[in-house]
C-alpha positions in Angstrom: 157.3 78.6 112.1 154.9 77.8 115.3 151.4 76.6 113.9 151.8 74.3 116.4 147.9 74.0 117.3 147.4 76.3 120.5 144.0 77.6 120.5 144.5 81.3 121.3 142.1 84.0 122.3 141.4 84.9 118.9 139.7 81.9 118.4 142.5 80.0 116.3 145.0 77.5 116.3 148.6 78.7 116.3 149.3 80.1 112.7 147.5 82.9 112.0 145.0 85.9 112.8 142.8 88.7 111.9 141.0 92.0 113.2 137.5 94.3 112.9 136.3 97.2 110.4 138.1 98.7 108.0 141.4 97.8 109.4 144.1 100.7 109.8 147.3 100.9 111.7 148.2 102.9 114.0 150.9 105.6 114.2 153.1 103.3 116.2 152.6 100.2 113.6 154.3 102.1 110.6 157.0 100.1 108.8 160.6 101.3 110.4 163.9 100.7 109.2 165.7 97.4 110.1 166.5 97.8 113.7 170.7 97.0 113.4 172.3 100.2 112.8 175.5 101.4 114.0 174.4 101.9 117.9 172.9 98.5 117.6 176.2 97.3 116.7 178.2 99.2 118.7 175.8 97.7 121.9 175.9 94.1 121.7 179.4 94.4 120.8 179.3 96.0 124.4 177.4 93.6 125.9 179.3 90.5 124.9 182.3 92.3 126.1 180.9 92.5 129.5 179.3 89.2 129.4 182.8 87.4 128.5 184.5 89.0 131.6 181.0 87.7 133.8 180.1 84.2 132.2 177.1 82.5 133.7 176.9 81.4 137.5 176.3 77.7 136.2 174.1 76.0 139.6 171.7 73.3 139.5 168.4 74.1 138.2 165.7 75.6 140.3 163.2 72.9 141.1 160.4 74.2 139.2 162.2 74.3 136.2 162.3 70.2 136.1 165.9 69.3 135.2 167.7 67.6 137.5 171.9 66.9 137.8 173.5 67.2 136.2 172.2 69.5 133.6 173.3 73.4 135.3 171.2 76.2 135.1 172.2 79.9 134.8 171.3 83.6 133.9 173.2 85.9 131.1 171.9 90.0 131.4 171.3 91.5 128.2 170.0 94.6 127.0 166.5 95.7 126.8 167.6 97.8 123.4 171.1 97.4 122.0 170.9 100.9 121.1 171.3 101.8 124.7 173.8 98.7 125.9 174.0 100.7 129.5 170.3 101.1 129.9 167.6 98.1 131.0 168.2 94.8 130.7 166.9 91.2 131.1 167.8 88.0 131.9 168.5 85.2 129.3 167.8 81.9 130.8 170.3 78.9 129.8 171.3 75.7 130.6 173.7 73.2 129.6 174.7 69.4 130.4 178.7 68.7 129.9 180.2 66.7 127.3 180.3 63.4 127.6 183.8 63.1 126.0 187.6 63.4 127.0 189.1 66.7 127.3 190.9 66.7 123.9 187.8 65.5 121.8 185.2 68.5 123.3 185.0 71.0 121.0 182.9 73.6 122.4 179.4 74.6 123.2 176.5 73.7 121.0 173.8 76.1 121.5 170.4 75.1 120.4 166.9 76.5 119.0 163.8 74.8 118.2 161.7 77.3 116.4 158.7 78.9 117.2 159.3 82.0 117.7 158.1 81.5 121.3 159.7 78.3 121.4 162.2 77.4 124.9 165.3 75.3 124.0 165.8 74.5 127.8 165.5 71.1 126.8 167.7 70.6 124.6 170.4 69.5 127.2 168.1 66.2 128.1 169.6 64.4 125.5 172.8 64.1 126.4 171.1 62.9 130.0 168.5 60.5 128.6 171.9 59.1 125.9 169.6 59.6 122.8 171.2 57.4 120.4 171.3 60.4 117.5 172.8 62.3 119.7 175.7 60.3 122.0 178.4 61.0 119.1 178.5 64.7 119.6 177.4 65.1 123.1 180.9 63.8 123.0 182.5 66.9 121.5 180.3 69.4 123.2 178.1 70.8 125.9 174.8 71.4 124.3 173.1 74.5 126.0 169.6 75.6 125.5 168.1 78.9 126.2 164.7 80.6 126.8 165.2 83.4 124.1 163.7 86.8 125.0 160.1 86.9 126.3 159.7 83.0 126.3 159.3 81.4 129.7 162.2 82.3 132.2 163.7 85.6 130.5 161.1 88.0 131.1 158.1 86.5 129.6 155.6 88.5 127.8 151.8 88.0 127.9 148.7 88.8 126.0 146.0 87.7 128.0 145.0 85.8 131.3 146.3 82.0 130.8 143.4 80.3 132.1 141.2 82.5 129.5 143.4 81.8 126.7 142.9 77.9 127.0 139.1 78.2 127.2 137.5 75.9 124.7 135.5 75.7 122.4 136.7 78.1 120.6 134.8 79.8 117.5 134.7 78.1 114.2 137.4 79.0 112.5 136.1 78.9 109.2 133.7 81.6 108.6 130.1 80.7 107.2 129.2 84.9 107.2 130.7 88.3 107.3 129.0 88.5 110.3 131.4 85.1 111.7 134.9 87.3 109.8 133.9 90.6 111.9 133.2 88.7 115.1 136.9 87.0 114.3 138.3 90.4 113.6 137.6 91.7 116.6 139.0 89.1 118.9 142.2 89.5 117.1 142.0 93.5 117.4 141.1 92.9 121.6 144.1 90.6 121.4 146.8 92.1 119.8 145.2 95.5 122.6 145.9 93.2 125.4 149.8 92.2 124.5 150.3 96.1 124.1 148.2 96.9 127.8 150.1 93.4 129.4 153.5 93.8 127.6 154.0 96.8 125.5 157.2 97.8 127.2 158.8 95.1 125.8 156.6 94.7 122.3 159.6 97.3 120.4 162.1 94.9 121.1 160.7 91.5 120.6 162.4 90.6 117.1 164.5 88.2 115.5 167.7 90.7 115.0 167.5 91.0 118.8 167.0 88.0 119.8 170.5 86.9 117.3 172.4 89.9 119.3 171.3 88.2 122.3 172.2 84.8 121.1 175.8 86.5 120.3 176.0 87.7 123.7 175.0 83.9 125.4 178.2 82.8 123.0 180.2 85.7 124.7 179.0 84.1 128.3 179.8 80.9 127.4 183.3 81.8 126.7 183.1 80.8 123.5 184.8 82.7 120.2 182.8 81.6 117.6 179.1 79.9 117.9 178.2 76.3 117.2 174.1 76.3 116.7 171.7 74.3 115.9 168.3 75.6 114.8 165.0 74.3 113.7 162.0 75.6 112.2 161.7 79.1 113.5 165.5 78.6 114.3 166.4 78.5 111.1 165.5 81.9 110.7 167.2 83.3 113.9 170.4 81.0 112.7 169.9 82.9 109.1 169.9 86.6 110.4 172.4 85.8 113.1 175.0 84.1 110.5 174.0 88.2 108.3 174.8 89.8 111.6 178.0 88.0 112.8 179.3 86.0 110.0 182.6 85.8 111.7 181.3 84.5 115.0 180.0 81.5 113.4 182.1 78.2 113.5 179.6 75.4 112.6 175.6 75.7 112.0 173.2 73.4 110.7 169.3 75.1 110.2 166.8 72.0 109.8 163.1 72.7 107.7 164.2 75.9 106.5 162.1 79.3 107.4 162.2 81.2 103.5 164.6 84.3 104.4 163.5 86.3 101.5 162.7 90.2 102.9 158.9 90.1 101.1 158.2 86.2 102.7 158.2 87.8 106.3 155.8 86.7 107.7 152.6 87.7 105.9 153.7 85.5 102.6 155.1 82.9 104.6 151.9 81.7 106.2 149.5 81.9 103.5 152.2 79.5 101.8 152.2 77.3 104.7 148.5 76.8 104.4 149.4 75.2 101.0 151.7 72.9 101.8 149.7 71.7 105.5 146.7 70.8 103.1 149.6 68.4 101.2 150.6 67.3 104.2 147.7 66.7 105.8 146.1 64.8 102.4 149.3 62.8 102.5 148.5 61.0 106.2 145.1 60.8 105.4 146.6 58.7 102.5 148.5 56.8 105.1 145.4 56.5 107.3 143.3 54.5 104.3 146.1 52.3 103.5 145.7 51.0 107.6 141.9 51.2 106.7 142.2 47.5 109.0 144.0 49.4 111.9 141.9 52.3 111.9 138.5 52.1 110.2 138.2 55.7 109.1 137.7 54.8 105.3 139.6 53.0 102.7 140.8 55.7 100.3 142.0 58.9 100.9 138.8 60.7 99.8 136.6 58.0 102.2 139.2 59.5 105.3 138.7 62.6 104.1 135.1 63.2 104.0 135.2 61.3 107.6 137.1 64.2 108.6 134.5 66.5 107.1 131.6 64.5 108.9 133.4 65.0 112.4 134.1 69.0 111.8 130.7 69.3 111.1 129.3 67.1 113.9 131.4 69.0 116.7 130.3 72.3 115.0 126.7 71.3 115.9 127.7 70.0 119.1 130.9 70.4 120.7 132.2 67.5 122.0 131.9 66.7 125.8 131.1 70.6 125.2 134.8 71.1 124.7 136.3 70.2 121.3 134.4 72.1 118.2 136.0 72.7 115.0 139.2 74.9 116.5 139.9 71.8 118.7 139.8 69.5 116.2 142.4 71.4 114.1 144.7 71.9 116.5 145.1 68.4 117.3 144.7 66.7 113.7 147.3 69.6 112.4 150.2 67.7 114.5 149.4 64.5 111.9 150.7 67.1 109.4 153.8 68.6 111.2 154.9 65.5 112.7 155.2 61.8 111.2 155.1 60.7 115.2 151.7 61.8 115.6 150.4 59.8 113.0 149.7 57.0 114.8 148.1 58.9 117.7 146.0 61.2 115.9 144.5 58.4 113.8 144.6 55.7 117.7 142.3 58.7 119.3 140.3 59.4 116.1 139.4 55.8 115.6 138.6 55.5 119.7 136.1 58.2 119.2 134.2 56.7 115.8 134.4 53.2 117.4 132.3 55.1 121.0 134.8 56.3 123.5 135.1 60.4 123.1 137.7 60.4 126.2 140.8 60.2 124.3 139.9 63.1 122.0 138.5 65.3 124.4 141.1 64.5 126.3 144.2 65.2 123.4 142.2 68.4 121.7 140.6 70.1 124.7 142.1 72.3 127.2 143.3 70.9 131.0 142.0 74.0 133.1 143.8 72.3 136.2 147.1 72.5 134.2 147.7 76.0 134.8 151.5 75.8 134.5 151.3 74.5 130.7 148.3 77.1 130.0 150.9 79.9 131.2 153.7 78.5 128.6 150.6 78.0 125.7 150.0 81.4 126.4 153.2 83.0 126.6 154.1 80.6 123.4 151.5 82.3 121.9 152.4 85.7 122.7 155.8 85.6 121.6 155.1 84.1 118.6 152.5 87.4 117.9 154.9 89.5 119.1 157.7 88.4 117.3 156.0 88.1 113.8 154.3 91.2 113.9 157.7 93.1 114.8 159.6 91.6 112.5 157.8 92.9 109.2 155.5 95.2 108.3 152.0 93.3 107.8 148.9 94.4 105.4 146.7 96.7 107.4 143.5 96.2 104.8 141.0 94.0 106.2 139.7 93.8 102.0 143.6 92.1 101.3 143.5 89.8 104.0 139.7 88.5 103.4 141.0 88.4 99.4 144.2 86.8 99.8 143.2 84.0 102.4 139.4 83.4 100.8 141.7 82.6 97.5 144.0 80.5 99.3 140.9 78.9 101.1 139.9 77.2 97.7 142.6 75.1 97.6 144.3 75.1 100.7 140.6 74.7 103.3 142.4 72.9 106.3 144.0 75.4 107.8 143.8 78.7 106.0 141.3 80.6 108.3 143.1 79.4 111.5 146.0 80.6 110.5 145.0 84.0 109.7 143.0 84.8 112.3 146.1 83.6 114.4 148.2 86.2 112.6 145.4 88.9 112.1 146.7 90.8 115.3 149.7 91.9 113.4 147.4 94.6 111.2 146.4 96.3 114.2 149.4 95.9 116.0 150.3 98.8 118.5 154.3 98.1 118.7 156.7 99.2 115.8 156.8 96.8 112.8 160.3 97.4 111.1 162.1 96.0 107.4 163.5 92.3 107.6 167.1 92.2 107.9 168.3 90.8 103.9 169.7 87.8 104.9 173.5 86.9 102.6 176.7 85.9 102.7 179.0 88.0 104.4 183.1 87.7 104.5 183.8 85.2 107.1 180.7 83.5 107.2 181.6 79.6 107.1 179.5 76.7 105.3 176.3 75.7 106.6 174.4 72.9 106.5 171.0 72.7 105.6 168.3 70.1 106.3 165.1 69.4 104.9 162.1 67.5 103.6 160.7 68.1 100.5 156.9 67.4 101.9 157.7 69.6 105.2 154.1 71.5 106.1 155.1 74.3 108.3 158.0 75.6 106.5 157.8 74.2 102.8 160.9 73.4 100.9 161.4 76.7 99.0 162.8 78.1 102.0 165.4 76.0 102.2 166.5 76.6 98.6 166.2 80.4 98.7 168.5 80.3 102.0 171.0 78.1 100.3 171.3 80.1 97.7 171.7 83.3 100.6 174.6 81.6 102.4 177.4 80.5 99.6 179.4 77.3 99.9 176.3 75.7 101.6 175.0 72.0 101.5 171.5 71.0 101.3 170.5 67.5 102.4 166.8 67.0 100.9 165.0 63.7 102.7 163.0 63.1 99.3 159.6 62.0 99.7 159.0 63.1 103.2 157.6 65.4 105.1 158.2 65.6 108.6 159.2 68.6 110.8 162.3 68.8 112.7 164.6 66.1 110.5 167.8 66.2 112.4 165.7 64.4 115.6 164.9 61.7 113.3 166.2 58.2 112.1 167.6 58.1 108.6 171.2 57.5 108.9 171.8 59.0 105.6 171.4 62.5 107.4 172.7 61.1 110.7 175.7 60.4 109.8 176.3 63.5 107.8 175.0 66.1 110.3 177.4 64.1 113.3 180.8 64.5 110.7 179.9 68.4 110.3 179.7 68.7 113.8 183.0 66.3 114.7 184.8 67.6 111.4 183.6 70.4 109.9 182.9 68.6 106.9 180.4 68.6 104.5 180.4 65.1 103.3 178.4 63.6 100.0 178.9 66.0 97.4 177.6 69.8 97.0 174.2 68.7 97.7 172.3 65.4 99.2 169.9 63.4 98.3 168.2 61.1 100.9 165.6 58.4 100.7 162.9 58.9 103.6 163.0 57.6 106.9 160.8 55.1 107.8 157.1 55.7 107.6 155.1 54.8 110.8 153.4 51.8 111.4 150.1 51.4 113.3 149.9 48.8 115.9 148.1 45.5 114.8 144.9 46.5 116.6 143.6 49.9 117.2 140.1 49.5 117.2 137.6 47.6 116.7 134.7 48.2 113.5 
């Protein structure tokens, strides 16, 4: 899951959206059936084929990529629709950096995804070349590869509208104060989910997750590989889920870390209004953290004090945008990141505190957009639109405007930090011109080996019931629960209680520590001595 706070056209940060009038689908936006019949199968089982015999013209990267040796850079073809394995295709970027080990202790390739959807894994391969310390024991054992998946980046990106408008700020309030503030949201999500199908609708029918898993399966095929070793967070998890379903004999080792719920009726339109829920924990926990550095930060002594600070700034920057810039959508999207991530605790509360102490540069600077940066604003945008297109493909979404306004009002109540950003992020999905089709039911299949499964127990974006529900899906799984924590992403972090585990599945194969794990929390941040002055 991607709320990861990109103001979008609709006037959100990245996790939700919404439409105008009474909202009705069209023709084209009717539910189908899961797209992974027979032809499907027969295709990528084609494609793979071919893409064995071709592998990937490995080269150094081209310039403006920005990896240098020697991580290698290369292209596998796949097709447009597996139904038609001979017809179009695209390009699947990848890259990979070598083991670091002998040749008896590499043990493959370790292909790796880090959510979104829209996310690019391109990086991935960096730390083997920086020697991250989490990382040096199995960059040993394999290459780690990274990929653009379809749409993102450099394998035929998809777009939704012009970059440089999409980064505009300020955006509009996200939180409605009238009807008249809900239809003028409405609309921008219609006029955006309009522009992906007028800038990318050739592409829109085939921009979901059971594609994007054949096309992982035919990356493996490139790569020479028999069987895949992946890797998978947030988002990932999900494409790691329905790709073990799909090709459960394919998979040698994969670990999913902060768990995506798999269940068919959580796609997607479920999923987010429970991720609202569990940011507004999350996002109450730092400001918890923030009162307890009351002497580092001066934002208020208690929770409630930090809190209602919070409340004082939205509203101040409602009246008046900052530096004309950061408003309320702004200010979301860059506080959320104190919720998805323990890292940007200290930063969010550093720039904060700057800004109540009398300098406004850091925050206008961290929430508001950098029109001269129009490389990132293409990838924001394209990010964006992948994540929209991707979601709204998947599943079939409400197309009442009177159950959207009901459901997220409700969640509202309790959940008032990011609710209406998120659903007017999503809100293109009920007027969506591309087919929505069935999630895939994701299980155990003969073959399928055991998984492991990371997560915290406080995780914002994808709350801890999805890691249950998909370890009850894949038998003979191991859940490792960091208790007491809640940051995203938990294989990229210090607690050698997962470390260690996660590197002997890798090495060995084995799940070590019992049927399931228990782990205390890894360490919670720690402000610098001085931040600001009172």
């Amino acid at each position: 899951m991607r709320p990861n706070a990109i103001a979008g056209a609709a006037g959100t940060v990245l996790a939700g959206t919404l439409v105008a009038g009474f909202l009705s689908a069209p023709a084209a936006g009717a539910a189908q059936a899961v797209p992974g019949g027979a032809a499907e199968a027969k295709g990528v089982k084609i494609a793979a084929e071919h893409a064995a015999k071709t592998g990937v013209q490995w080269q150094d990267c081209p310039a403006d990529w920005g990896f240098q040796k020697p991580i290698q850079c290369g292209f596998v073809t796949v097709p447009v629709d597996y139904a038609k394995p001979n017809g179009r295709t695209i390009k699947i970027a990848v890259d990979r950096a070598k083991s670091t080990g002998t040749a008896s202790e590499r043990q493959g390739s370790l292909v790796y995804n880090p959510g979104g959807p829209g996310g690019s894994g391109l990086r991935f391969p960096t730390k083997v070349t920086t020697k991250n310390p989490l990382y040096v024991n199995i960059a040993k054992a394999y290459d780690f590869v990274g990929f653009d998946p379809r749409g993102v980046g450099h394998s035929a990106p998809i777009s939704c509208v012009d970059p440089q408008e999409f980064v505009k700020a300020p955006k509009p309030d996200p939180v409605p104060s009238s009807e008249a503030d809900k239809r003028a949201q409405r609309k921008l999500a219609k006029e955006y989910a309009d522009g992906c199908f007028e800038r990318s609708g050739d592409l829109l029918p085939y921009m979901t997750t059971t594609n994007t898993a054949r096309d992982v399966d035919v990356v493996r095929a490139a790569l020479g590989e028999k069987k895949l070793n992946y890797l998978g967070v947030s988002y990932g998890t999900y494409l790691g889920a329905v790709y073990g379903t799909l090709f459960p004999t394919h998979v040698r080792r994969m670990i999913v870390d902060s768990v995506v719920n798999p269940a068919q009726d959580n796609i997607w339109y479920k999923a987010n209004l429970e991720q609202d829920i569990a940011f507004e924990g999350r996002f109450k926990d730092w400001e918890k953290w923030v009162a307890q550095h009351d002497d580092a930060f001066h934002l208020g002594t208690t929770q409630a004090k930090v809190h209602q600070n919070w409340e004082k700034l939205r509203a101040s920057a409602k009246a008046k945008p900052i530096a004309g810039l950061v408003g309320p959508a702004e200010l979301i999207g860059w506080f959320q990141k104190a919720a998805y991530y323990d890292s940007s605790w200290v930063p969010v509360a550093q720039t904060w505190s700057k800004y109540v102490a009398g300098d406004e540069k850091p925050l206008v600077q961290a929430a508001g957009p950098d029109m001269a940066d129009k490389a990132g604003n293409i990838a924001s945008e394209n990010g964006n639109a992948v994540y929209t297109a991707v979601e709204c493909a998947d599943a079939k979404w409400p197309t009442s405007w009177n159950k959207w306004d009901r459901d997220n009002t409700r969640v509202d109540r309790q959940a008032p930090f990011m609710t209406w950003s998120n659903a007017w992020m999503n809100l293109p999905c009920a007027t969506w011109k591309g087919p929505q089709y069935n999630p895939i039911e994701v299980t155990t299949h003969k073959g399928l080996p055991q998984t492991l499964i990371v997560q915290s127990d406080r995780d914002a974006a994808t709350p801890y019931e999805g890691a249950v529900e998909l370890h009850k899906r894949f038998r003979g799984s191991q859940l490792i629960t960091e208790k007491g924590a809640g940051s995203h992403g938990v294989t990229g972090l210090v607690n050698p209680c997962i470390n260690s585990k996660v590197d002997a599945y890798l090495l060995t194969g084995k799940l070590t520590g019992g049927s399931d794990v228990t782990c205390t929390p890894h360490a919670t941040p720690v402000p610098p001595k001085a931040t600001a002055t009172k």
